[in-house]
C-alpha positions as CSV (number, residue, x, y, z in Angstrom):
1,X,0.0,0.0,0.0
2,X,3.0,2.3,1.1
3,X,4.7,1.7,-2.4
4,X,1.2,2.7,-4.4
5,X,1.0,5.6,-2.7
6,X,4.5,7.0,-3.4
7,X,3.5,5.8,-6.8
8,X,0.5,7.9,-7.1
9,X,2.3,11.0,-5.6
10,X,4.6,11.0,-8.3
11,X,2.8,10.4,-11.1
12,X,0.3,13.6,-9.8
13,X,3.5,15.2,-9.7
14,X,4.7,14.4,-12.8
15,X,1.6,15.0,-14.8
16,X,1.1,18.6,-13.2
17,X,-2.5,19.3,-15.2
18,X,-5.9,19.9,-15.2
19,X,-7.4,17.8,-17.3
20,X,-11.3,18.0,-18.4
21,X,-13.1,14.7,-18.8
22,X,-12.9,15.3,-22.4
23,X,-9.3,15.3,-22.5
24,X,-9.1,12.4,-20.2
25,X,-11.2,10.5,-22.7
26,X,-8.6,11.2,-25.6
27,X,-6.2,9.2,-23.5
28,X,-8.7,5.8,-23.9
29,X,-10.0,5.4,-27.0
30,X,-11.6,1.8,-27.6
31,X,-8.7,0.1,-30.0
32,X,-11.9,-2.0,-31.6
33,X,-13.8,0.9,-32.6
34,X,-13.8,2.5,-35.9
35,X,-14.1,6.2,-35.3
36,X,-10.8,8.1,-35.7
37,X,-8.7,8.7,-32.1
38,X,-7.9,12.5,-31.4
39,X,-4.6,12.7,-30.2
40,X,-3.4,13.5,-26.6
41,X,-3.8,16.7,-25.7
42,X,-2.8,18.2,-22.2
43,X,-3.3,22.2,-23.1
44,X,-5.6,24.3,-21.3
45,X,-5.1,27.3,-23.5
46,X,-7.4,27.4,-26.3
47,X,-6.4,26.2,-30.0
48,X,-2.6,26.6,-30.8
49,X,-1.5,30.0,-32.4
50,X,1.8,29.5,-33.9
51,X,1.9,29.6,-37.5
52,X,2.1,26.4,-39.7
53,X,5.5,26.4,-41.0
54,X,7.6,26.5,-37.7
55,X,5.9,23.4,-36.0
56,X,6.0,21.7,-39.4
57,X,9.9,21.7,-39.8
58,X,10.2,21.4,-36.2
59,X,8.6,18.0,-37.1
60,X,11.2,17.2,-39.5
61,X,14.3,18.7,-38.1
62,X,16.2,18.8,-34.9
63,X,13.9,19.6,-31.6
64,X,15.3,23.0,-30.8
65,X,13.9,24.4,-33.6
66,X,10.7,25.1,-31.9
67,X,10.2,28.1,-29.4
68,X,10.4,26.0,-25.8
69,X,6.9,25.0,-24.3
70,X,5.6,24.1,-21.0
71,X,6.4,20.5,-20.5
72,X,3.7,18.3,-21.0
73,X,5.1,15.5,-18.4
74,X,7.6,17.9,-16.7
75,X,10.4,16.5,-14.6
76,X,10.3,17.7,-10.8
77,X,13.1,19.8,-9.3
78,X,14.6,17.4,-7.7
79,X,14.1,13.8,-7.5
80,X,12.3,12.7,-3.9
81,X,12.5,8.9,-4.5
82,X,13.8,6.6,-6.5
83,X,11.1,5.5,-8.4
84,X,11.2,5.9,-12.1
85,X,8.8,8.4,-13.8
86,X,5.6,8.7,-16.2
87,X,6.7,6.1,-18.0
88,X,8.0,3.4,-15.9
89,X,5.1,3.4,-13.9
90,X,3.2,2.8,-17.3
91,X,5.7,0.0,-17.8
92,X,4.7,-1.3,-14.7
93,X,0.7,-1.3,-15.3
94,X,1.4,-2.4,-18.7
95,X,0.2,-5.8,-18.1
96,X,-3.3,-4.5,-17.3
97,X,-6.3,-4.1,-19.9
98,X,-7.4,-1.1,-21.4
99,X,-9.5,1.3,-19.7
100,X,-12.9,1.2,-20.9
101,X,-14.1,4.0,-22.8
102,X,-16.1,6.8,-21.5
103,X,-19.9,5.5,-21.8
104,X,-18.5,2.3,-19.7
105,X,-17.2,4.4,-17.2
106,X,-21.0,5.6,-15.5
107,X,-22.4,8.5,-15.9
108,X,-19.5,10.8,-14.6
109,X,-17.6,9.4,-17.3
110,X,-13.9,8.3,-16.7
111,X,-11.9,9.7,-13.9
112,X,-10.7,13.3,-13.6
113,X,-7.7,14.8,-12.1
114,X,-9.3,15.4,-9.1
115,X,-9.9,12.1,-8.3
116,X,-7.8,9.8,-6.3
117,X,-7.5,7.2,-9.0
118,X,-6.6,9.8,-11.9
119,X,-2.9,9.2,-11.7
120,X,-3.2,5.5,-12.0
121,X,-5.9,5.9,-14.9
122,X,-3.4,7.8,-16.9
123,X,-0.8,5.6,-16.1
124,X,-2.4,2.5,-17.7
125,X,-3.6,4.3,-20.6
126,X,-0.1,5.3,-21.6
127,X,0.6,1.4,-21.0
128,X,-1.5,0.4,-23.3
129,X,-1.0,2.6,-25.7
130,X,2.9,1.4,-25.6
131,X,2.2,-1.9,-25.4
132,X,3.0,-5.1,-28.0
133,X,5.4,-3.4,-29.8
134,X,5.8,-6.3,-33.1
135,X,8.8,-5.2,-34.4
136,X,11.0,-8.4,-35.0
137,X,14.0,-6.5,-33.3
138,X,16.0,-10.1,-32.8
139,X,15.9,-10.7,-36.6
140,X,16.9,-7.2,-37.1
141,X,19.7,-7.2,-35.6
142,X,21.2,-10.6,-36.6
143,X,21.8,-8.9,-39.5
144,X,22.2,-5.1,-39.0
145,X,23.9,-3.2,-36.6
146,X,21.5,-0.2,-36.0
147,X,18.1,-0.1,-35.7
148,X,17.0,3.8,-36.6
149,X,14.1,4.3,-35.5
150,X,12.0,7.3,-37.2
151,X,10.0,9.7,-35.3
152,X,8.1,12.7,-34.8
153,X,9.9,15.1,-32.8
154,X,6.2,15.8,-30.5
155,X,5.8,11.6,-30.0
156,X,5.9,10.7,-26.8
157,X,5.4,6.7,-27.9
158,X,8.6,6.8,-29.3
159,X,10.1,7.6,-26.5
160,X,8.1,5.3,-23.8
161,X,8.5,2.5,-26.5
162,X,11.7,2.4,-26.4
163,X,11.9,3.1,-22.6
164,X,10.1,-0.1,-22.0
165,X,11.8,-2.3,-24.4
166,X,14.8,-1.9,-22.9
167,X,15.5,-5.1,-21.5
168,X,14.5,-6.9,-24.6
169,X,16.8,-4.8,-26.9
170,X,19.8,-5.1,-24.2
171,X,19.3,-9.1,-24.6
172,X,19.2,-8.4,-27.8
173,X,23.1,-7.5,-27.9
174,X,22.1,-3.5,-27.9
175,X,24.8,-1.5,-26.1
176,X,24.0,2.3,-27.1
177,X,20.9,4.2,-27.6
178,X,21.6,7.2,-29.7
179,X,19.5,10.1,-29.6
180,X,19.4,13.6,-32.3
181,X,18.4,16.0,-30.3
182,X,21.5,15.3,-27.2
183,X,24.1,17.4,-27.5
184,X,27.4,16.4,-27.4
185,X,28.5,18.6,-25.0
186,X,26.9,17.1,-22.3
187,X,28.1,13.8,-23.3
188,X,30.5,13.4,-20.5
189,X,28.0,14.3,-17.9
190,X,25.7,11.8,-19.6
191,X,28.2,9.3,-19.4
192,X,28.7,9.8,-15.7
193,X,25.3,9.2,-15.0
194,X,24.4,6.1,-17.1
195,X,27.8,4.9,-15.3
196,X,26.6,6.0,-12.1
197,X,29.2,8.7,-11.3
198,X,26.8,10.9,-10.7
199,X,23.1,10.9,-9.1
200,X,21.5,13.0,-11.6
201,X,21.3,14.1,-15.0
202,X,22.0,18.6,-15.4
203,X,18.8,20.1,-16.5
204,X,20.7,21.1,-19.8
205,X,21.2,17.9,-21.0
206,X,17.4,17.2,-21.5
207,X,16.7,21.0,-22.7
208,X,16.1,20.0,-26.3
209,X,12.9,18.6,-26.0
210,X,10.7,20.8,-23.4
211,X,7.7,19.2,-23.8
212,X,9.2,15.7,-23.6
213,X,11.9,16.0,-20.9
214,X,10.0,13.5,-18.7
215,X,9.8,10.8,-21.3
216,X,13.7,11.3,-22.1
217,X,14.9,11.1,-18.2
218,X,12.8,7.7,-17.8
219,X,14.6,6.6,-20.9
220,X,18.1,7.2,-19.8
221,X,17.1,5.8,-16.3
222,X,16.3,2.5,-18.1
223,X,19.6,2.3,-20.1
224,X,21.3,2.8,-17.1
225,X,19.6,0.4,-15.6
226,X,20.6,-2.3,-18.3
227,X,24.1,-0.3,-18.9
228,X,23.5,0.7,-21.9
229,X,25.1,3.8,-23.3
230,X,23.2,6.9,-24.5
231,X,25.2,8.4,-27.4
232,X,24.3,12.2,-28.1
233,X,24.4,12.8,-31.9
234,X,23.4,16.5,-32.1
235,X,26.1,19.6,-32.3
236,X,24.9,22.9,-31.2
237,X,22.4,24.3,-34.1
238,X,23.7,27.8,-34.1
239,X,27.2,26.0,-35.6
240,X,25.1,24.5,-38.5
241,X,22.8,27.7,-39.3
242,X,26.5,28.9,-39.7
243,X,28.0,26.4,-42.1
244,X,24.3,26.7,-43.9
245,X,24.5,30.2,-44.7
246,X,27.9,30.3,-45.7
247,X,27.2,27.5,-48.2
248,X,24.4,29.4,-49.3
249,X,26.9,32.7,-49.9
250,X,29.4,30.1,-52.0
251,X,26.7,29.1,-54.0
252,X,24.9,31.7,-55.0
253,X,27.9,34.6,-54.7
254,X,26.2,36.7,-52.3
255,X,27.5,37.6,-48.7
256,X,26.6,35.4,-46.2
257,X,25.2,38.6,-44.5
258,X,22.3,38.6,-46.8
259,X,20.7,35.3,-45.7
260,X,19.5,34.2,-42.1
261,X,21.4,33.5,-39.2
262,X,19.5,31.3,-37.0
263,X,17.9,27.3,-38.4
264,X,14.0,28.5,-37.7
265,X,14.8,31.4,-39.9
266,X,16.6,29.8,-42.4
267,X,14.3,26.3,-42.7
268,X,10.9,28.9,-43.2
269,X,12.5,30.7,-45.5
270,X,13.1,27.1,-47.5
271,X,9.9,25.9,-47.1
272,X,8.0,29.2,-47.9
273,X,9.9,29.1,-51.3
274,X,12.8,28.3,-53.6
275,X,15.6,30.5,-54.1
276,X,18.4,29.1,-56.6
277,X,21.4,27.9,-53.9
278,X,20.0,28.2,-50.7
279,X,17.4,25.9,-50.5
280,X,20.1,23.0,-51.6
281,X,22.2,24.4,-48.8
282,X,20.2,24.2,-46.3
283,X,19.2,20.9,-47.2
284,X,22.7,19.6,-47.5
285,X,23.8,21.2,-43.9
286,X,21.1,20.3,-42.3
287,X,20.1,16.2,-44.5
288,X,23.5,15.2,-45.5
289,X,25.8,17.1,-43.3
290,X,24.1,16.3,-39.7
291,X,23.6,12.3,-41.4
292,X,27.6,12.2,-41.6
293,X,28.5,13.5,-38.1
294,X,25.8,11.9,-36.3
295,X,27.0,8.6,-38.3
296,X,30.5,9.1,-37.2
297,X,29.6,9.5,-33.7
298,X,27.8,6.4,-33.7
299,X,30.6,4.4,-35.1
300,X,33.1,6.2,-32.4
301,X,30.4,4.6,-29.7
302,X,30.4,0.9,-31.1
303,X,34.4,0.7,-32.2
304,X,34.2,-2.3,-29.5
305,X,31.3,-3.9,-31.2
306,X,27.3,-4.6,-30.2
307,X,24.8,-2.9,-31.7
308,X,22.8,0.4,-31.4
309,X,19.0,1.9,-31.9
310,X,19.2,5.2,-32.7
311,X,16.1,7.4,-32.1
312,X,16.2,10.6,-35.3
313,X,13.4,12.6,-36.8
314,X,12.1,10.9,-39.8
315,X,14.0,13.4,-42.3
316,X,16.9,11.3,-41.2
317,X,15.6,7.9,-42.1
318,X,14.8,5.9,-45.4
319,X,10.8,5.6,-46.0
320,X,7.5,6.0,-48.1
321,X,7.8,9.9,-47.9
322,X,10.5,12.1,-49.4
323,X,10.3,14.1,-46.3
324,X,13.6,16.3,-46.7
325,X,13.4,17.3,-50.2
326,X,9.6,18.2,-50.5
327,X,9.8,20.3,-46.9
328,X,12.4,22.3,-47.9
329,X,11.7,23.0,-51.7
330,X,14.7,21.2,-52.5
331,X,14.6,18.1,-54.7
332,X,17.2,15.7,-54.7
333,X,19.4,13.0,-53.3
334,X,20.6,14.4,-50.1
335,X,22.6,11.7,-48.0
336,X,20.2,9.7,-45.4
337,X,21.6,8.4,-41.6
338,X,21.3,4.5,-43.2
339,X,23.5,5.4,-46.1
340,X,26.1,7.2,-44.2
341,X,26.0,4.3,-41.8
342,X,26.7,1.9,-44.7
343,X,29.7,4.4,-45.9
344,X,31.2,3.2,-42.3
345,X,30.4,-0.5,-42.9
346,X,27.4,-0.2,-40.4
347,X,24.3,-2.4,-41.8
348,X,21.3,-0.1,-40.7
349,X,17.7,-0.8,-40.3
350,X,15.2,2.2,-40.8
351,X,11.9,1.5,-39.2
352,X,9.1,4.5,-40.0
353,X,6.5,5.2,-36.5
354,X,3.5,6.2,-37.0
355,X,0.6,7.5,-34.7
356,X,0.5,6.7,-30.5
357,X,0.6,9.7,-28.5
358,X,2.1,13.1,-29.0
359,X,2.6,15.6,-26.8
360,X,-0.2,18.4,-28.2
361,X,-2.7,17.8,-31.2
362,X,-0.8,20.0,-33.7
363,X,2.0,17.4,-33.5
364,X,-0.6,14.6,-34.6
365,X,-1.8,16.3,-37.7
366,X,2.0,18.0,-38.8
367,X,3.0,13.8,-38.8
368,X,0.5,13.0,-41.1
369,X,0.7,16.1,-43.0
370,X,4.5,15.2,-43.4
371,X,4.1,11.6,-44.3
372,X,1.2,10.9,-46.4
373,X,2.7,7.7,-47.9
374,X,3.9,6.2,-44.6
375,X,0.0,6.9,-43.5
376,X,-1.6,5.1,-46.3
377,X,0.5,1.7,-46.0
378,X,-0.4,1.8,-42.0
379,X,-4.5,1.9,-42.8
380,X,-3.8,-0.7,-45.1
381,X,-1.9,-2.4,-42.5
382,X,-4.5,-1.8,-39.8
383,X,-7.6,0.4,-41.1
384,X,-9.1,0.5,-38.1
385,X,-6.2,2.0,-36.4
386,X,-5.4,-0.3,-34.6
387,X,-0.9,-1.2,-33.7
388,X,1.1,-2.5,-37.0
389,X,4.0,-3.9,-37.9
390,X,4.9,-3.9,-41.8
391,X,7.9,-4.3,-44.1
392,X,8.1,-2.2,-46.6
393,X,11.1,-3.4,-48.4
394,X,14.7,-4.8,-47.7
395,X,16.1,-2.8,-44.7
396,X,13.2,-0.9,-44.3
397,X,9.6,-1.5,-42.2
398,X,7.2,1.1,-40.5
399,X,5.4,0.7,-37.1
400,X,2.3,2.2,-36.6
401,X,1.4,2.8,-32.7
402,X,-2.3,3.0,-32.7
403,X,-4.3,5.8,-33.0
404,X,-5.9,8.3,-35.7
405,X,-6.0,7.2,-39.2
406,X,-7.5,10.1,-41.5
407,X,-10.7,8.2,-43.1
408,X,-9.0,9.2,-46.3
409,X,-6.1,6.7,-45.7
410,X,-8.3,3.6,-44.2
411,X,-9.7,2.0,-47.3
């Protein structure tokens, strides 16, 4: 009894909202029925204002790129015990069956946050919602050595899956995670923690992903758990807006000076419209440029062997939709994080995901905005929207988590 209270405490610490019946209901959609499942939402403050373009090549493109947001599972200040967050507890529960959907739940429909048995509602929910993940990761890796796995930068099932897979992808011979949006910088400090010379990971180190900070600290607790290494892939993104406008100047002969500075700037300007040069900088900076270094870090990590799942933005990885090229206005073949692998004589594995949960609804639609294709082959897959596993050629599957499916796509 003593342990599920501490439990519940922390979860109601984590989760830090308000949430609405209605919202709570988005969280436990019946998997059997056919309507279409709204994504999760946590935001109390109205429909989302920011223009299109900056959330949509925040999708495709390293998380910093978006303006920072309250966190949607936030960490607390300072950890009071050592139970594991959001997601662990999830992990825990995931053995449970779905919560029923609202019209089972009685007339007061499911539990709110102001009831005592919110916290472990939520909890299971985000269990299910991560649970049965197909993907044949054993088979994948008896003949790869990286599994890249191809999100949306606002997933939170990305995250949790691979959180509670852990144990099954460290028997699987997996001795580093890498992840885009860690910055090497604060790779020593990470190291120290997921070797256990040190308590606690700096708030810094988890800064590129506001909304998902939570998600990531349960993620490294669980590699260090199973010593596993977390490699971070990402330089600082000031040092590529750089290198991005002064391929732009070299390319077109203007002065560096007369295009943008910073990488939100820079990637609406390219996906607003084509200018001759800079849109075929930017996209070799920020596709082929960030695929090498992030490749060569990764190979630095597994010099003594195993293998590695590597968790990128879909831009990054091999699948249905040409992502890059059609986002930024710049056709062509710009290098991806598989074939700069294979230029290192690492066999990579790019696996596509698909729906789940994501950390604000916007997030939801800019993934299938951005990935038509990928969409499609999941309703055919599972039209009722239900989890999927599919291969969609040699090195290459997609995963789709459950969730939405625009009628459009289930046929």
């Amino acid at each position: 009894m003593r342990r599920f209270l501490r439990l519940t405490a922390v979860l109601v610490l984590g989760l830090r909202v308000a949430a609405s019946a209605a919202v709570v209901e988005r969280l436990t959609p019946s998997l059997a029925s056919s309507a279409p499942v709204p994504a999760l939402s946590m935001s109390m403050n109205g429909p989302v204002t920011a223009s299109f373009m900056p959330v949509l090549t925040a999708a495709i493109s390293a998380p910093t790129l978006s303006a920072p947001a309250p966190a949607l599972l936030p960490a607390p200040p300072a950890r009071i015990s050592p139970l594991q967050p959001v997601a662990a507890a999830a992990q825990a529960l995931a053995a449970g069956t779905m919560s029923a959907p609202a019209s089972q739940h009685g007339p007061r429909g499911p539990p709110t946050a102001r009831d005592a048995s919110f916290a472990a509602f939520v909890a299971k929910s985000v269990a299910g919602k991560v649970r049965g993940w197909a993907v044949p990761v054993e088979d994948i890796f008896s003949g790869h050595d990286a599994l890249l796995v191809g999100e949306n930068h606002g997933s939170l099932t990305s995250v949790d899956i691979l959180t509670r897979e852990m144990p099954r992808l460290a028997a699987a011979g997996v001795t580093a995670i890498g992840i885009e949006g860690l910055k090497r910088p604060q790779q020593d400090a990470v190291d120290d923690f997921i070797a256990g010379r040190r308590p606690d990971l700096p708030d810094e180190a988890l800064a590129f992903s506001p909304k998902r900070r939570a998600a990531f600290r349960a993620l490294l607790d669980a590699a260090r758990e199973h010593g596993v290494r977390v490699v971070a892939l990402g330089l600082p993104l000031d040092g590529w807006a750089k290198a991005a406008a002064e391929l732009a100047a070299s390319k077109t002969g203007r002065p560096a000076e007369d295009f943008p500075k910073d990488v939100d700037a820079q990637f609406s300007k390219a996906g607003n419209g084509y200018e001759p040069g800079f849109n075929e900088a930017v996209a070799e900076v920020f596709l082929t440029r960030r695929n090498r270094a992030m490749a060569a870090f990764l190979k630095d990590a597994l010099k003594a062997g195993g293998k590695a799942v590597v968790l990128v933005g879909q831009a990054h990885v091999e699948g249905l939709d040409m992502v890059p090229g059609r986002l930024m206005n710049a056709p062509g073949d710009w290098g991806t994080l598989a074939r700069e692998l294979g230029s290192l004589a690492l066999r990579a594995y790019s696996l596509t995901m698909t729906g789940g949960l994501f950390t604000d609804p916007h997030a939801s639609l800019i993934d299938r905005g951005a990935r038509p294709a990928s969409y499609r082959a999941a309703a055919d897959a599972a039209p009722r929207g239900a989890r999927a596993y599919r291969v969609l050629g040699p090195g290459r599957a997609l995963w789709h988590a459950g969730g939405t499916i625009e009628p459009a796509y289930a046929h």
